[in-house]
matplotlib code that plots the C-alpha trace (Angstrom):
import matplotlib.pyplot as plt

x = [7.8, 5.2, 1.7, -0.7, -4.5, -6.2, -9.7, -9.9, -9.4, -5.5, -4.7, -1.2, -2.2, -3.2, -4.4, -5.1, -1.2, -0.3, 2.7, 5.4, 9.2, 12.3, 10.3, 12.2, 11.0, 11.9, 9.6, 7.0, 5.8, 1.9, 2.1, 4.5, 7.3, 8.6, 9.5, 9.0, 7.8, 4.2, 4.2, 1.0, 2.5, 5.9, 6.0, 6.6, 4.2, 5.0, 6.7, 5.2, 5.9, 4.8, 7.0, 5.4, 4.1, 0.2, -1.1, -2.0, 0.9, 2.8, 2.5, 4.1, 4.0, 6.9, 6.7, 4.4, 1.9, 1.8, -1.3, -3.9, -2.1, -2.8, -6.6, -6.3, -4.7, -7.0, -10.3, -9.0, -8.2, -12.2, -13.5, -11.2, -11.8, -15.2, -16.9, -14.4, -15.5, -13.4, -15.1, -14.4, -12.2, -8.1, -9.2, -5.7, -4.1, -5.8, -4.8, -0.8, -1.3, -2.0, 0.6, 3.1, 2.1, 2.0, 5.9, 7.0, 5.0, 6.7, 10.1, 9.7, 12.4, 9.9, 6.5, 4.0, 0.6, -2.7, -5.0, -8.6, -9.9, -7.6, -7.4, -3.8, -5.7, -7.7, -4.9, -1.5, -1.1, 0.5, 2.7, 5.8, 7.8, 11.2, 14.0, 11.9, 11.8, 8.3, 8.3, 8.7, 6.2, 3.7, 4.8, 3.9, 0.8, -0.7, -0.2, -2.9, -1.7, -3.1, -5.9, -8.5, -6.9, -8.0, -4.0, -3.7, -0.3, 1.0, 0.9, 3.2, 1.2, -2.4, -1.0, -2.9, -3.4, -4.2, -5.8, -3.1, -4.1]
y = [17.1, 19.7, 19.4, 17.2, 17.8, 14.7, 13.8, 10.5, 10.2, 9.6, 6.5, 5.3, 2.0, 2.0, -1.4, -3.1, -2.9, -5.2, -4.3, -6.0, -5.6, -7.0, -6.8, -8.4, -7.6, -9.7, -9.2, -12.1, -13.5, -13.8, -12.0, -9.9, -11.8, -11.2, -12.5, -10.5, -10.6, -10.2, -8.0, -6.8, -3.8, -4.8, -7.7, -10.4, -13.1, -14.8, -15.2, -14.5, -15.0, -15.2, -16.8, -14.1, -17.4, -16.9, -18.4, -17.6, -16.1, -18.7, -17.5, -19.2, -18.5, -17.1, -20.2, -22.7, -20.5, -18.1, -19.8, -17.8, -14.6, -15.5, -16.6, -12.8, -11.4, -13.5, -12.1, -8.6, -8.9, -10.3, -7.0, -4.8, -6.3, -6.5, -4.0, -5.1, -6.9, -9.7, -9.6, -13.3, -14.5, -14.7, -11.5, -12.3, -12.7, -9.1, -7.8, -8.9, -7.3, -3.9, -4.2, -5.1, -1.6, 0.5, -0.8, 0.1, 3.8, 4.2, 3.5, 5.5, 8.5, 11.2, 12.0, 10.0, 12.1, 11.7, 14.1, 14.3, 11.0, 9.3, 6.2, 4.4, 0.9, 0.4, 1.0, 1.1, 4.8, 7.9, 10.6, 12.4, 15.1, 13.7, 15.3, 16.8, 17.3, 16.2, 20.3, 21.1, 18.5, 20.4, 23.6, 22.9, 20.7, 23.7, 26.5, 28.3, 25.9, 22.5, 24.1, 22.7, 19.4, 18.3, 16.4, 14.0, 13.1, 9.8, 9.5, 7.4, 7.6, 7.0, 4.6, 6.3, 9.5, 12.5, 15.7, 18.3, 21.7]
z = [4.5, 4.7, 6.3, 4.4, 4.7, 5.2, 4.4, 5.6, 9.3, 10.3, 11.6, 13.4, 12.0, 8.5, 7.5, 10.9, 12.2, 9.3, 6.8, 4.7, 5.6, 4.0, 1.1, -2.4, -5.7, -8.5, -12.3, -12.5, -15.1, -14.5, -10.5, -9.0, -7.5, -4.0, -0.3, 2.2, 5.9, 7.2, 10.4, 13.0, 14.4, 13.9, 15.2, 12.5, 12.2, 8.6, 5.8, 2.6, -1.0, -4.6, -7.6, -10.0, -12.5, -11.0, -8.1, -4.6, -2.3, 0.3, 3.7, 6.6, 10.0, 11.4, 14.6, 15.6, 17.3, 14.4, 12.5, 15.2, 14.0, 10.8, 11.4, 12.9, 9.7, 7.5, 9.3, 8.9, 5.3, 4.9, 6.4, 4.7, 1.3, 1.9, -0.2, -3.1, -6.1, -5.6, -1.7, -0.6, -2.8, -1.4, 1.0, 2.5, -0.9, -1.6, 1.1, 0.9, -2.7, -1.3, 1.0, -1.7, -3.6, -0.1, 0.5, -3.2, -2.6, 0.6, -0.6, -4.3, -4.4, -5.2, -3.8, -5.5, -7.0, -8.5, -10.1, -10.7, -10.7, -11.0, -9.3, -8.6, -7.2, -10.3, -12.7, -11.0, -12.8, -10.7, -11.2, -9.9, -10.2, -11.0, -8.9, -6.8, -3.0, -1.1, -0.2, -4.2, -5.1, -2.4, -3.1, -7.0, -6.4, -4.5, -6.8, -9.4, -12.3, -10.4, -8.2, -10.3, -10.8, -7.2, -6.7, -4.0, -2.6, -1.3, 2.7, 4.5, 7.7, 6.1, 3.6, 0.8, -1.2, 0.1, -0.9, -0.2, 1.0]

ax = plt.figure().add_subplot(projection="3d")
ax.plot(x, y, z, "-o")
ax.set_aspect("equal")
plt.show()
């Protein structure tokens, strides 16, 4: 994939270390439903899962000693979510939310986009160019015909959009 200009500083550990692997997606009813495993830089350190009819997410430790990890991963998730409106309430619960979207981004077949203001965690909205290679995405996104429209590119590594250059 080409270069991608980022604004925000580039970190090898978007979101503290913690990700979701072995991530299952199954519909829901009220909330997504899934199982998947909680990991702090790759190391796994729960289970967690949601049966998509509303309700907080199950998490459980991976082993015994696991429940300080996920004092850890639950004092993260209060800084990070912070400055959200819904600061305080199921920070971890947020927090496994995002991490839920950032898997499905990561795994989608073309290369995610947003343009102007347009804002993918308020409203779950985002384009792509269907068929299209990350390069031809890039290649297109950076052209006289979307200058103006300010697009932003999904990054792997920063676990977020990106301007593109």
């Amino acid at each position: 994939m080409s270069k991608i200009n980022d604004a925000a500083a580039v970190t090898d550990r978007p979101y503290g270390g913690y990700a979701l692997t072995r991530v299952k997606r199954a519909g829901g009813d009220e909330t997504p439903r899934f199982e998947a495993t909680l990991v702090h830089d790759r190391r796994p350190i729960a289970f967690v899962s949601n049966g998509g009819e509303g309700g907080a997410h199950r998490i459980q430790p991976v082993d015994a000693g696991g429940w300080a990890d996920l004092e850890a991963f639950n004092a993260y998730a209060a800084g990070w979510n912070a400055q959200s409106p819904l600061a305080g309430i199921a920070d971890g619960d947020q927090l496994v939310n995002r991490l839920v979207m950032v898997d499905r981004l990561n795994r989608a077949r073309a290369l995610p986009f947003l343009l102007d203001n347009e804002d993918f965690w308020a409203d779950g909205e985002h384009s792509a160019f269907r068929g299209a290679t990350a390069a031809q995405t890039l290649e297109a996104l950076r052209s006289v015909e979307f200058a103006h429209r300010r697009p932003r590119v999904w990054s792997r590594t920063v676990g977020d959009f990106v301007s593109v250059s």
